[in-house]
N, C-alpha and C positions, 0 to 999 in steps of 0.2 A: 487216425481219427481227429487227431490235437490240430494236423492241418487243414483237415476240412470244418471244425467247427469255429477257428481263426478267420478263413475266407468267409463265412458266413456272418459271423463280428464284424468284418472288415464292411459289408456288403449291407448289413443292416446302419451300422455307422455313416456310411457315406449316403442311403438315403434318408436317415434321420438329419445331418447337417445338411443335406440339399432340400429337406423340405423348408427348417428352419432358413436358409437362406430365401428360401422363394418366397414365404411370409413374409418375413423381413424386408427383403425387399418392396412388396407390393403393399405394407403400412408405408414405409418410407416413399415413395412413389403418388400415392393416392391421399397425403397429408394433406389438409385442407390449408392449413397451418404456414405451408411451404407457398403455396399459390397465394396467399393472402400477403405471404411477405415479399414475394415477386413483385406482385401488383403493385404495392407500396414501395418500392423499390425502382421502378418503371418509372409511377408519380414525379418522386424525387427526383431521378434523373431528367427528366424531362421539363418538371418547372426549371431545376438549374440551367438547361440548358437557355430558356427564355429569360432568369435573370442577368446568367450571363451576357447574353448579345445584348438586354436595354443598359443593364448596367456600363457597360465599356462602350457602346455607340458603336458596336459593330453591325454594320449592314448586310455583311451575308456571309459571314465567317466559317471553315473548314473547323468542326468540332469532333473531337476524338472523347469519348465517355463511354462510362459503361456499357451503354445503349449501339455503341458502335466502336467498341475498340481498334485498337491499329496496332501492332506487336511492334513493327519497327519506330514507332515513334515514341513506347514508352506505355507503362499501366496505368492503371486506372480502376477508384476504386469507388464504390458507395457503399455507405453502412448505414447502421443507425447509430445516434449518441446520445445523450441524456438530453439532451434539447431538439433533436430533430433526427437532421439527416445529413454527411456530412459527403460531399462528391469529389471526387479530383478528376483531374484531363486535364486537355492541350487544346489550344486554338491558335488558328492563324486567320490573318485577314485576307490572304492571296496564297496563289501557288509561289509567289518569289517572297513572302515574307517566311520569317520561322517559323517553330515550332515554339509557343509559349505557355509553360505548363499553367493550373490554374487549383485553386482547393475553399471549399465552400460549403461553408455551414447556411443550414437552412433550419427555423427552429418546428416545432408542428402545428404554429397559423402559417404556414407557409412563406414564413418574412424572410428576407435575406437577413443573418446575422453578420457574415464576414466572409470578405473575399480574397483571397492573397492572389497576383499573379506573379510568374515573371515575364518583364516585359521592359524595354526600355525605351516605352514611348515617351515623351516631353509631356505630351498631351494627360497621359494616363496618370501622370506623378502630378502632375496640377489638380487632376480629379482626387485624387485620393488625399493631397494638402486637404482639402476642404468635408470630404469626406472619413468618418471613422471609419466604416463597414469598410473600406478599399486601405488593402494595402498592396502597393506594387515595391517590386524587388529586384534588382535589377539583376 
C-alpha cells in the first residue's frame, strides 16, 4: 500500500509543479513590462546606429549591434544606465576594411553623451582632437 500511495505523491507532485511552471511561464511571457523594455531597447539601438554613421561620416557602413548581431565578429550589448542607454558593436566601412569595435552612451533626450571606437583612422583622431563625446583608440 506504502508503494502505491508514493506513486500517487509522486503523480500529484509532478502535476502541482507542472501546473506552477505553466503559470509561471505564461505571466513571464505575457509581461507587458518585458515588451515595453524590448521596444525601448530597439529605440536605442537604432537612434545609435544613426548617430553612429553621422557622427564618424560614414556613408554606408556594415554594422554589427544588437539589432543584428554577428557571433563571429564578437558581442554586443545594450542596456540601460543611470543616464540613458548604453550600446556596443562593430563597424566597418567596406568588405576589405576591419572590424572596429564601438561603445555609446546615449542619455534619455536622446543626445549622444560618448562615443569610444577602435579605429586607426588619421581622419577619426583629428575628429575626436576637437571633439569631447569622441574618443578613438587605437
Amino acid at each position: 500500500m506504502t508503494a502505491m500511495n508514493h506513486r500517487v505523491a509522486s503523480i500529484i507532485f509532478g502535476i502541482i509543479v507542472g501546473l506552477a511552471v505553466a503559470v509561471w511561464s505564461y505571466e513571464w511571457l505575457s509581461n507587458p513590462e518585458k515588451e515595453l523594455e524590448r521596444e525601448q531597447q530597439v529605440n536605442a539601438v537604432q537612434l545609435a546606429r544613426g548617430l553612429l554613421t553621422s557622427k564618424l561620416r560614414l556613408s554606408d557602413p556594415e554594422i554589427v549591434d544588437p539589432l543584428a548581431p554577428q557571433r563571429k565578429v564578437g558581442k554586443v550589448y545594450v542596456y540601460p544606465s543611470q543616464s540613458g542607454w548604453e550600446v556596443s558593436g562593430f563597424y566597418r566601412r567596406n568588405d576589405s576594411d576591419r572590424w572596429h569595435a564601438y561603445l555609446m552612451s546615449i542619455d534619455s533626450d536622446d543626445s549622444l553623451l560618448s562615443l569610444k571606437v577602435q579605429d586607426d583612422s588619421e581622419l577619426l583622431a583629428a575628429m575626436a582632437a576637437a571633439d569631447p563625446a569622441l574618443e578613438v583608440l587605437p
